[in-house]
N, C-alpha and C positions, 0 to 999 in steps of 0.2 A: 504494500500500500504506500504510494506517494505519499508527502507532507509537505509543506512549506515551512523551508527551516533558513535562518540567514546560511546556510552550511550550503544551501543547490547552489555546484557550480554555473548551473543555466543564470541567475541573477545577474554574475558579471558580466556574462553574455549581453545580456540587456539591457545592463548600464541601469535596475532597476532592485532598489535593496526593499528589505522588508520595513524599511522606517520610514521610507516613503511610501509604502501602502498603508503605513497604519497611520500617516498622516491625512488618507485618503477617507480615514473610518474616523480621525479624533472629535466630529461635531456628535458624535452617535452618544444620545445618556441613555442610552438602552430604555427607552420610553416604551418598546417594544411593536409598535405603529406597523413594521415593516414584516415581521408575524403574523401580524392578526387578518391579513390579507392575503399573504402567500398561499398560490393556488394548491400548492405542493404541499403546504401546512394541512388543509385540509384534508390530505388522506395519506399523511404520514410523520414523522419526527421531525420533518425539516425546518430546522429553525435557522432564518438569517442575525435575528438578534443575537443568539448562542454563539453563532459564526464569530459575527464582529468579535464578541467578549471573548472569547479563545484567542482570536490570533491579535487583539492589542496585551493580552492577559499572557503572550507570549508560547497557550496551547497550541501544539498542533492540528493544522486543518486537513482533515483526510481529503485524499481524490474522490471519494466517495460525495464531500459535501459540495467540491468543487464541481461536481462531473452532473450533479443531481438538480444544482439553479437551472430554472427556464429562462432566466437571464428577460424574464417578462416586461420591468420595468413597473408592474405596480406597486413593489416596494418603495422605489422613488417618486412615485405619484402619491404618496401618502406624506413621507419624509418629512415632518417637522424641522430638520436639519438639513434637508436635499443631501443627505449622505445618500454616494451614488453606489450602493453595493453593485450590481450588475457589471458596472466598469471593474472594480474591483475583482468580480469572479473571473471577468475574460482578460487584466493582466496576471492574475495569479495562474490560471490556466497557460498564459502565456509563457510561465516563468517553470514551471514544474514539469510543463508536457502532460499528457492524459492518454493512459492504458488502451489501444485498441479494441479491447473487451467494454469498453463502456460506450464505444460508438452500435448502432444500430442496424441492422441487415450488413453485418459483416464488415464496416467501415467503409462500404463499396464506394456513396457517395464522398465519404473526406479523400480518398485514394482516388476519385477520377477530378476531383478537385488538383490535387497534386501534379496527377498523370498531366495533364491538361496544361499547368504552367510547365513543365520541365520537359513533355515530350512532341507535344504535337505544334504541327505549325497554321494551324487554324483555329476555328472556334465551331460549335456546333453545326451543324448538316440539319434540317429541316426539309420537308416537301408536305407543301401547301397547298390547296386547292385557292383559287382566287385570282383576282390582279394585282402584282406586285411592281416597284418597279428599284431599279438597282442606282438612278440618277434622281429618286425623291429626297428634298432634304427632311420629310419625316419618315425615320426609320420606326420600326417593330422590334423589340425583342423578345422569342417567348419565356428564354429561359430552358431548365433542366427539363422540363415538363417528357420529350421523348426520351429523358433517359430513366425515368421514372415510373415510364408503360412499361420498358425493357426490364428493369428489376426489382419491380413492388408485386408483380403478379397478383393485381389485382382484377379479377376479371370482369366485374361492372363497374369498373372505372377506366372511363377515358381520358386521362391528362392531355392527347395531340388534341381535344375536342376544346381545351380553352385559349391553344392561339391558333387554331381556326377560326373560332366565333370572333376571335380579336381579328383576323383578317377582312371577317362577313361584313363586320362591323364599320369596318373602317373604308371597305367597297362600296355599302351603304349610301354611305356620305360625300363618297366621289373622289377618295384617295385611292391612293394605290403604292400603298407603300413600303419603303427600302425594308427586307427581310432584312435585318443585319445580323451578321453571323461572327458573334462573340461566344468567348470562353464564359463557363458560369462566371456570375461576378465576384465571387469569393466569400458570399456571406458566411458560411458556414466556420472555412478556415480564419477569419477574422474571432469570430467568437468563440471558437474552440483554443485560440492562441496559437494558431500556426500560420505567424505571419509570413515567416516565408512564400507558404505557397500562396495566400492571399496576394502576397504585393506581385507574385509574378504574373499571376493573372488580371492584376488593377493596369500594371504596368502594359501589357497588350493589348485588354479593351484599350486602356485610354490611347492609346497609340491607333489603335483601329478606327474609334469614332471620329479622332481630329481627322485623318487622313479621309475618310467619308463625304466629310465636306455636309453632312447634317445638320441639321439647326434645334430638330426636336427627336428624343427617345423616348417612346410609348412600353411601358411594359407590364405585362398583368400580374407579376407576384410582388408583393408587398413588399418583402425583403431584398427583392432587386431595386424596388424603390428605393427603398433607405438606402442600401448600400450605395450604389450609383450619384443620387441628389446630397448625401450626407457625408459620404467615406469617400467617395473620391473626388476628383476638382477637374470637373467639366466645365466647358464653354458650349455646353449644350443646354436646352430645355430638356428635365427628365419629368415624366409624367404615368402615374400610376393610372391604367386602362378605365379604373371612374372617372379620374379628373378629362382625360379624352372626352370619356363618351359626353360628359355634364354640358361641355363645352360647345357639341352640337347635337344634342338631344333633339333640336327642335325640326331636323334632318333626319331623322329618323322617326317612318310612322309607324306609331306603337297602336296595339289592337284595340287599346281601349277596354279590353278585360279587368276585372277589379279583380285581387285574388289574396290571400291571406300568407302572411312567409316572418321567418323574423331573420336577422341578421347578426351576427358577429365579429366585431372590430379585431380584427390580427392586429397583435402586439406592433409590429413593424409601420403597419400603418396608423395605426391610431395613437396608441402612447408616443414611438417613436418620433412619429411627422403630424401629430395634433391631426390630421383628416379623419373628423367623424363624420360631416355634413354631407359632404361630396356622395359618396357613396350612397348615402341614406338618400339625397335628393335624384340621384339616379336611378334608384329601386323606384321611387313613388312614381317618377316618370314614366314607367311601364305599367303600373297602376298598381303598385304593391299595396299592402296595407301591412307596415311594419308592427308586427306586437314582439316591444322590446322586452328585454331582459333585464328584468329588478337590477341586476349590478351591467351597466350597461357602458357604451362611449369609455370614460378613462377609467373606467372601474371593471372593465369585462376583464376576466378571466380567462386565461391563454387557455388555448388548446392544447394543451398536454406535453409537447414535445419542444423541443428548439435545437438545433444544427445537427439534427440526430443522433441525439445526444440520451442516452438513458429512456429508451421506450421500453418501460417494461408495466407491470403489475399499476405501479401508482398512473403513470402518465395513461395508462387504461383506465384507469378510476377518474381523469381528470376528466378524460374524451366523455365517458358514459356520464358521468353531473350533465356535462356541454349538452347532450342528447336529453337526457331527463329534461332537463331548462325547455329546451325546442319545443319536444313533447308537450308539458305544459303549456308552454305559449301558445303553439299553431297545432298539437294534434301528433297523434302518436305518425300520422301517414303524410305530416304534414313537410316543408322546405323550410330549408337553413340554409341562406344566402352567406357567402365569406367571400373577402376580397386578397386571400393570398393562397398561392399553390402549394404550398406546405398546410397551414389548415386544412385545402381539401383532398390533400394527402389524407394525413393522420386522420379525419371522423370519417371519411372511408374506408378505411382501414379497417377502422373498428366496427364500422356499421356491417363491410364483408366479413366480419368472423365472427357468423353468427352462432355463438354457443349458451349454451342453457342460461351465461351471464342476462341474457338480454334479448328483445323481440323487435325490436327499434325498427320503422320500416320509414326514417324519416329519407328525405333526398336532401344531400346538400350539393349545391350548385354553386358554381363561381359567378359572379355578377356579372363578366361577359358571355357567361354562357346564357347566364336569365336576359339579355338583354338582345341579345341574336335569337332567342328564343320567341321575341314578345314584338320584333321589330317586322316592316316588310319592308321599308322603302330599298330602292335599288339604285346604282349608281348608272 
């Protein structure tokens, strides 16, 4: 079992000692605020206040607690002190390393993360139905989405089906635009602490997008958004596929069906980049009727998982609350709208493994899928 001890030679590496993390934790009087919220709290030991006090109190912090944060951000959204524990998990993460036994489906996604900076000399392969065009200066990204039909085997889930709908969508409206074909963006390896491979992949998008000659990147997973708009330093417009659609909504003729759905903010978009609105005024637009969730906008509760990191037992118990909640709101058969492709990873996930746990027969959809779904205009 890893610890964080001034003793990791990785520190000097970093240039990054442990007195500088605990200066990162000194506003913390263990008011315990950052507890009593954790999604993780609720179906098991994990306490971040306990954390803080160990490692200013000079205890050992297992890889276990390290490897176990959703890295959510609604501890910080509570913070009396804006003590930003999340930061603090992914430089101590950065500093210690983390067991490939704690990554999920065999570490496949952090290793083609890597592969990808260090071996290959392009970015994704895509094939799309639609009008694309390779001289628009608004490009498309979908992201990991095809490599996550190839190794989640999940077989009523479509992940190519939400940047197609982002293609429909965008044809719609009488674009036609640049497929552009980028390396994942590194979210993952950023907050797992392995910069390296992050930076070499920030290092080629960004080299690929200048040389594109773009003005705007459109892309549907929420974490591509942050990362992209937040972690790296573009001269581009970067735009999460609601803020697109919000933008010419009024291009798009929707059926006029009234129909009942609730929604849930991903950590990345909502906590992360404050967009609760966008999204929410694009469902209505199709004619949703949003019945939110008691803890809702910066208080929603993650979906279970983060850089695939620790999917086990608990982040199951996280997923099934998220379903319960749905249930409740719109109906055991009813839809749960999310606007990132890791959320509709994970509660599909759990929705395909249907065991005596559970009967769940909700749909969750991405909101460019609900929106290709409810749209007819044609470009």
């Amino acid at each position: 079992m890893m610890v964080i001890s001034d003793q990791s030679p990785i520190y000097a590496a970093v240039n990054l000692s442990k007195s500088e993390l605990k200066t990162m934790l000194s506003a913390c009087y263990q008011c315990s605020s950052c507890t009593s919220v954790c999604p993780l709290r609720r179906v098991s030991k994990f306490n971040p206040r306990k954390i803080i006090h160990k490692f200013k109190m000079d205890t050992p912090v297992s890889e276990e607690d390290l490897t176990s944060c959703l890295t959510c951000s609604l501890c910080l959204e509570v913070c009396p002190q804006e003590v930003d524990f999340p930061e603090f998990i992914r430089l101590s993460r950065k500093n210690v390393g983390i067991s490939d036994d704690n990554f999920a489906h065999h570490n496949i996604f952090n290793l083609i993360q890597i592969f990808m900076g260090e071996m290959t000399e392009s970015g994704m392969k895509f094939d799309f139905q639609g009008k694309t065009d390779p001289t628009s200066n608004i490009a498309y990204f979908p992201g990991c989405i095809d490599l996550f039909d190839r190794f989640l085997d999940l077989k009523e889930t479509d992940f190519h089906q939400i940047g197609q709908s982002a293609i429909n969508i965008m044809n719609k409206v009488g674009i036609s635009p640049n497929l552009i074909s980028l390396k994942c963006c590194g979210h993952d390896a950023y907050w797992t602490g392995d910069e390296g491979a992050y930076d070499q992949v920030r290092e080629y998008n960004t080299q690929f997008i200048k040389s594109s000659g773009i003005s705007t990147l459109v892309v549907s997973c929420a974490e591509c958004y942050y990362t992209f708009e937040k972690l790296y330093d573009l001269d581009v417009r970067v735009q999460h596929i609601s803020q697109f659609i919000d933008e010419n909504k009024e291009k798009l003729g929707f059926k006029g069906e009234t129909y009942d759905l609730a929604y849930h903010d991903a950590c990345r978009l909502g906590r992360f980049m404050k967009e609760y609105d966008t999204p929410r005024n694009v469902l209505k637009a199709t004619g949703a009727n949003i019945k939110e969730f008691t803890l809702n906008k910066q208080f929603t509760k993650c979906c279970g998982v983060s850089a695939w990191l620790k999917c086990d037992d608990n982040s199951r118990a996280i997923m099934l609350r998220k379903l319960e909640e749905t249930a409740q709101a719109v109906g055991n058969e009813g839809t749960l709208a999310v606007g990132c492709t890791k959320c509709f990873a994970h509660l599909n996930c759990v929705l395909e493994d249907r065991k005596p746990q559970h009967n769940f027969q909700i749909k969750v959809k991405e909101i460019g899928m609900i929106v290709d779904e409810t749209s007819s205009s044609k470009s």
